[in-house]
Backbone as JSON, one array per atom type, in Angstrom:
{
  "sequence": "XXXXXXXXXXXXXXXXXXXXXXXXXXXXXXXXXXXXXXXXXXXXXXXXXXXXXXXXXXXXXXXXXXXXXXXXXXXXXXXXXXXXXXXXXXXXXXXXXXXXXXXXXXXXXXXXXXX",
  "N": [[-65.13, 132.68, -58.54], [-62.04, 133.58, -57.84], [-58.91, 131.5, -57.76], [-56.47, 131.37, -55.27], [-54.0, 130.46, -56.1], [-51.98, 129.03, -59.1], [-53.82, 127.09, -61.01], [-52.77, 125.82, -62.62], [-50.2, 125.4, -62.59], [-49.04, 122.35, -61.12], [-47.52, 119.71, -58.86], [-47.7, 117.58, -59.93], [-47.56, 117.92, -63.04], [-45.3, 117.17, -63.71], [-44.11, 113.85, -63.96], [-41.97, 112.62, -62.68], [-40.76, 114.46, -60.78], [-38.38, 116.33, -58.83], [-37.47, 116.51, -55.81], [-36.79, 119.09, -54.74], [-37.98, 120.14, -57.11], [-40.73, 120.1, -56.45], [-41.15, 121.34, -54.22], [-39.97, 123.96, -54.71], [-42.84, 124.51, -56.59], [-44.6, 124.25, -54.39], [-43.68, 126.3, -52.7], [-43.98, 128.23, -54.6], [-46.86, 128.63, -54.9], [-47.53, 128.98, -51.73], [-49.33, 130.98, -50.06], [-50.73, 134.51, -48.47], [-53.96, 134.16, -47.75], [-57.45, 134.68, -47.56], [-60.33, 133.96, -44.55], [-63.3, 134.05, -46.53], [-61.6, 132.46, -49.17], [-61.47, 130.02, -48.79], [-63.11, 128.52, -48.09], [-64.48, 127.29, -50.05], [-63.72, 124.72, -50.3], [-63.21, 123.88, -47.64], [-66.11, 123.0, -47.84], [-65.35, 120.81, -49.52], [-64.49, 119.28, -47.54], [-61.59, 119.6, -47.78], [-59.56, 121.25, -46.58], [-56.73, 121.37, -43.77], [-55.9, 122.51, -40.78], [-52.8, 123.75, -40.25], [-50.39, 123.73, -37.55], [-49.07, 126.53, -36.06], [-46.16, 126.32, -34.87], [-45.88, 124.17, -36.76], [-43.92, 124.57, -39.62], [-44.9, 125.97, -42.63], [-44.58, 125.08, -45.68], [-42.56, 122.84, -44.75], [-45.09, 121.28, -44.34], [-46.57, 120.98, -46.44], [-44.49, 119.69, -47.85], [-43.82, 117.03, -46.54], [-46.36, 115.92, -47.19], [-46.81, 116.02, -49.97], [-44.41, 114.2, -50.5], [-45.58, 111.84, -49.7], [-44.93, 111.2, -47.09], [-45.55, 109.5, -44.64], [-45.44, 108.63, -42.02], [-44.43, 110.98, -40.8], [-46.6, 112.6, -41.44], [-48.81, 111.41, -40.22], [-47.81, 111.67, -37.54], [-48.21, 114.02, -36.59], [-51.0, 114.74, -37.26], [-51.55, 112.66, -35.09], [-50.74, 114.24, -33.42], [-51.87, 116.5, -33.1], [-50.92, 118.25, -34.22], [-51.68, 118.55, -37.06], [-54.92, 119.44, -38.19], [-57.7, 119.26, -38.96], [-60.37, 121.87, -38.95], [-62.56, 122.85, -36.48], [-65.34, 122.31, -35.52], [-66.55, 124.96, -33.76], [-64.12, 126.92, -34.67], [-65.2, 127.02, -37.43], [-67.69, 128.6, -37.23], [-66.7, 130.57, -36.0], [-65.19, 131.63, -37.81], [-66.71, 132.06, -40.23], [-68.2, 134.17, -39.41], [-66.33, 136.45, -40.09], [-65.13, 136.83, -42.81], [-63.13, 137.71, -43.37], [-60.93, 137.16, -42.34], [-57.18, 135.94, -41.72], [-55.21, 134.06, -44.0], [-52.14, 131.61, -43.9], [-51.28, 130.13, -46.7], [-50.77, 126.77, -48.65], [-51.84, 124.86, -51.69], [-51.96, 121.21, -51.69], [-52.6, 118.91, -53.82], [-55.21, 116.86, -53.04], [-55.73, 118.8, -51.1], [-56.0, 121.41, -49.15], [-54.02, 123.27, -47.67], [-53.75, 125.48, -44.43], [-52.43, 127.94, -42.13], [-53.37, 129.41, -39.54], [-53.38, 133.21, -39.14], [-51.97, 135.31, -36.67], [-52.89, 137.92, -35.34]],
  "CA": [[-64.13, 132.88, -57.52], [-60.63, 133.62, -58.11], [-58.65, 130.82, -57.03], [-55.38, 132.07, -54.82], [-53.08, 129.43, -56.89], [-52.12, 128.62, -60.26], [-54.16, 125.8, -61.17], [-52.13, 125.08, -63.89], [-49.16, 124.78, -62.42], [-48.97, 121.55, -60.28], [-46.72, 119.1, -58.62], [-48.2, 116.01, -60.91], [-47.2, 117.56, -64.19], [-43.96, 116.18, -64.18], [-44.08, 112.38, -63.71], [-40.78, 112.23, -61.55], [-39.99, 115.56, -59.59], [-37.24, 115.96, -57.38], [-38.19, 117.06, -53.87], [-36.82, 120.46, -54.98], [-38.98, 121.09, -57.96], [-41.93, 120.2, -55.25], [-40.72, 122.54, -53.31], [-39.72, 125.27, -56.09], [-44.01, 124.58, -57.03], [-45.44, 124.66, -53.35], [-43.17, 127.24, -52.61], [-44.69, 129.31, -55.42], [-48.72, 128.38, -54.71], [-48.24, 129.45, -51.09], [-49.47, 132.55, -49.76], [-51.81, 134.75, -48.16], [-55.5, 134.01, -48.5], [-59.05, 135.16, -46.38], [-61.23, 132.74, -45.04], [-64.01, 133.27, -48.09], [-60.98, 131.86, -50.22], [-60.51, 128.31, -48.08], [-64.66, 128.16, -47.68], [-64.93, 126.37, -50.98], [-62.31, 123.71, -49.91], [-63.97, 123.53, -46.35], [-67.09, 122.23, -48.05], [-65.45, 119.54, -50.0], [-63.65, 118.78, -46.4], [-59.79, 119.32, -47.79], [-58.88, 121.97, -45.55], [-56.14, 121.11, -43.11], [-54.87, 123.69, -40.23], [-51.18, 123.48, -39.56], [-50.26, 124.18, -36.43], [-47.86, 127.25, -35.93], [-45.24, 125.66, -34.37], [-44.96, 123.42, -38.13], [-43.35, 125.2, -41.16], [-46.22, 125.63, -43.57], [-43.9, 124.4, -46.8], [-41.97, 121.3, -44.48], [-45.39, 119.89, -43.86], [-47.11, 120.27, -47.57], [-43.39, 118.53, -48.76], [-44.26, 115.92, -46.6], [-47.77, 115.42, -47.4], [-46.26, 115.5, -51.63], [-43.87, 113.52, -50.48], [-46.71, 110.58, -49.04], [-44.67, 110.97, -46.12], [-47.03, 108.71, -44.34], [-45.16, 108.54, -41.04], [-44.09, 112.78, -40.4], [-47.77, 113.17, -41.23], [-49.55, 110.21, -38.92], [-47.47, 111.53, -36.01], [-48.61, 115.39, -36.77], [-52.02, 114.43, -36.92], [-51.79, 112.44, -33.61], [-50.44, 115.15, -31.86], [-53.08, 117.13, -32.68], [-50.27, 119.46, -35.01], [-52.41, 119.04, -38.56], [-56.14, 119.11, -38.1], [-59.46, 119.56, -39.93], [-61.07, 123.38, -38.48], [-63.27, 122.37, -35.5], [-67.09, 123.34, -35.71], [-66.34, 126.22, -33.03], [-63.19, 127.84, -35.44], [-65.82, 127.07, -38.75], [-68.17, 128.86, -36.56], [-66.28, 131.75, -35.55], [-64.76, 132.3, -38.79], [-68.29, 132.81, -40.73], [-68.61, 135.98, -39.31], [-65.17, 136.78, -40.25], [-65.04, 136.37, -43.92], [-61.32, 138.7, -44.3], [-59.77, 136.47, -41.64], [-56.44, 135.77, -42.67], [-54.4, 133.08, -43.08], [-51.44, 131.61, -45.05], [-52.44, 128.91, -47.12], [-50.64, 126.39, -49.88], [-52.59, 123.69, -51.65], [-50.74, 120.21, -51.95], [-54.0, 118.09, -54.42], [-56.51, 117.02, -53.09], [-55.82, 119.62, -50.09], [-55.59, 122.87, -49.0], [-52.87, 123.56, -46.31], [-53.4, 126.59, -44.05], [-52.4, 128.11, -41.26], [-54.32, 130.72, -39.16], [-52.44, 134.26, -38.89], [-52.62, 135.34, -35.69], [-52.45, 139.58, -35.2]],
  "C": [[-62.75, 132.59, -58.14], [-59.48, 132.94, -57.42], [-56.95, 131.4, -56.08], [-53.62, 131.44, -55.47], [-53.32, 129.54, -58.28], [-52.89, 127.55, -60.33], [-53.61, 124.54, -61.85], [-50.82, 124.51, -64.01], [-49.26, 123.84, -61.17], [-47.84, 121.02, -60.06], [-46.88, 117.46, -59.44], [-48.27, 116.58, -61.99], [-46.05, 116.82, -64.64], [-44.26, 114.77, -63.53], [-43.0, 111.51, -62.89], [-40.07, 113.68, -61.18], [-39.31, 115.16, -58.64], [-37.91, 116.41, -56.61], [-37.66, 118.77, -54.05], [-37.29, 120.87, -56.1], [-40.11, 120.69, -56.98], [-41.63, 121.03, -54.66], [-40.82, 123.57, -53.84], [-41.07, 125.44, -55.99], [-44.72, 125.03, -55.87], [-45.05, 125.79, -52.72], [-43.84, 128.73, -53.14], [-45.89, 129.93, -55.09], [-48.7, 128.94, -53.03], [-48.18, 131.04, -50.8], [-50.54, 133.22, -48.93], [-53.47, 134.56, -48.51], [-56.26, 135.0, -47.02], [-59.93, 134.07, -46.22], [-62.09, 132.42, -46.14], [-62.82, 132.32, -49.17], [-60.9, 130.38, -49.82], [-62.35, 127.59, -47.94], [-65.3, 127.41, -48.65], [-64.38, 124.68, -50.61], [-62.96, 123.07, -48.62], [-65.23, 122.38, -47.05], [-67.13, 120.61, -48.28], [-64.44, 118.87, -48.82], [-62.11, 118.38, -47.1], [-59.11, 120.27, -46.81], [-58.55, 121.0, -44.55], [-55.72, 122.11, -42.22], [-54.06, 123.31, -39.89], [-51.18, 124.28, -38.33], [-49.14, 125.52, -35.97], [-46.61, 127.18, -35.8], [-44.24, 124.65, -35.68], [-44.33, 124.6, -38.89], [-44.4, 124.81, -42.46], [-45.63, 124.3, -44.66], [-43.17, 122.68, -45.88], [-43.38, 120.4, -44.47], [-46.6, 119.66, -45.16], [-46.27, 119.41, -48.29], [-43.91, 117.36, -47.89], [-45.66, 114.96, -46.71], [-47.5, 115.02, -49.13], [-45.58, 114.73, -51.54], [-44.26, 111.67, -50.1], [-45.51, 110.32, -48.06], [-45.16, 110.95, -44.6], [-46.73, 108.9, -42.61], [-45.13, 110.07, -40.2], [-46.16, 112.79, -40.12], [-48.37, 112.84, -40.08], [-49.44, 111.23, -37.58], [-47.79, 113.38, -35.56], [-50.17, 115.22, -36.3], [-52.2, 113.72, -35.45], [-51.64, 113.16, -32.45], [-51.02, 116.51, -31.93], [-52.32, 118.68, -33.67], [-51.0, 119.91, -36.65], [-53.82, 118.57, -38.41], [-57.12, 119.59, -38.84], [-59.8, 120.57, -38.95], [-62.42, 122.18, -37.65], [-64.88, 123.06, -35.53], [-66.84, 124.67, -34.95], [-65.07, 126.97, -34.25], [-63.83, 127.73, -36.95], [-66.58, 128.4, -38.18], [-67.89, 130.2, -36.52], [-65.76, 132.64, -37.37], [-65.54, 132.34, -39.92], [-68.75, 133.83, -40.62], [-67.35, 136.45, -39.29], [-64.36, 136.09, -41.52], [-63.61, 136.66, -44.64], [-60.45, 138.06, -42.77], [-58.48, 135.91, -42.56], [-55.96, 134.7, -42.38], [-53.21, 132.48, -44.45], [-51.82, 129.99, -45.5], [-51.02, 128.41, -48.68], [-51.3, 125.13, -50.69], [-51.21, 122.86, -52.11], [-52.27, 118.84, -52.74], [-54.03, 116.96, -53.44], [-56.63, 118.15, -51.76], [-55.61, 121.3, -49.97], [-55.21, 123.12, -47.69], [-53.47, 124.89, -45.47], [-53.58, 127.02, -42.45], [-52.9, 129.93, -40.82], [-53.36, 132.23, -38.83], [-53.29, 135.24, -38.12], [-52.18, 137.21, -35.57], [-52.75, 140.24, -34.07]]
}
């Protein structure tokens, strides 16, 4: 499987990035995917869905950024969540579902694109 990212280019080769080469990098890595591409990721439970309403890129900067608090209060409000058995479910028989997707290590960001 052909991964939808560089692998090679990360945000942990440089040892002190600014917040705009993170950006510049996650910027790059995101993009369209299909669910088979996020179904490897699912397994090892890193998938995250963003919620529409976020900005894909504001909320992998603050996940690179271990911005512990933005995230917390995303997750509590129900804006960044782990795929629910019913939307794993559904999207099994819908292997060219789309969605936009950037990874931020150990995760894979993505949000569902709705048509």
């Amino acid at each position: 499987m052909t991964p939808w990212y560089d692998p090679a280019m990360t945000i942990d080769d440089d040892p002190s990035p600014t917040p705009l080469d993170k950006r510049a990098v996650l910027e790059s890595q995101l993009g369209p995917v299909q669910w088979r591409d996020l179904q490897a990721h699912v397994l090892r439970e890193a998938v995250f869905l963003v919620d529409p309403d976020l900005d894909l890129l504001t909320c992998a900067m603050a996940i690179a950024e271990n911005d512990t608090d933005t995230v917390g209060d995303w997750i509590a409000s129900g804006k960044l969540t782990r795929p629910s058995r019913e939307q794993l479910e559904k999207w099994e028989h819908d292997p060219d579902k789309a969605f936009l997707a950037v990874p931020v290590q150990p995760y894979a960001l993505a949000q569902e694109v709705i048509e």
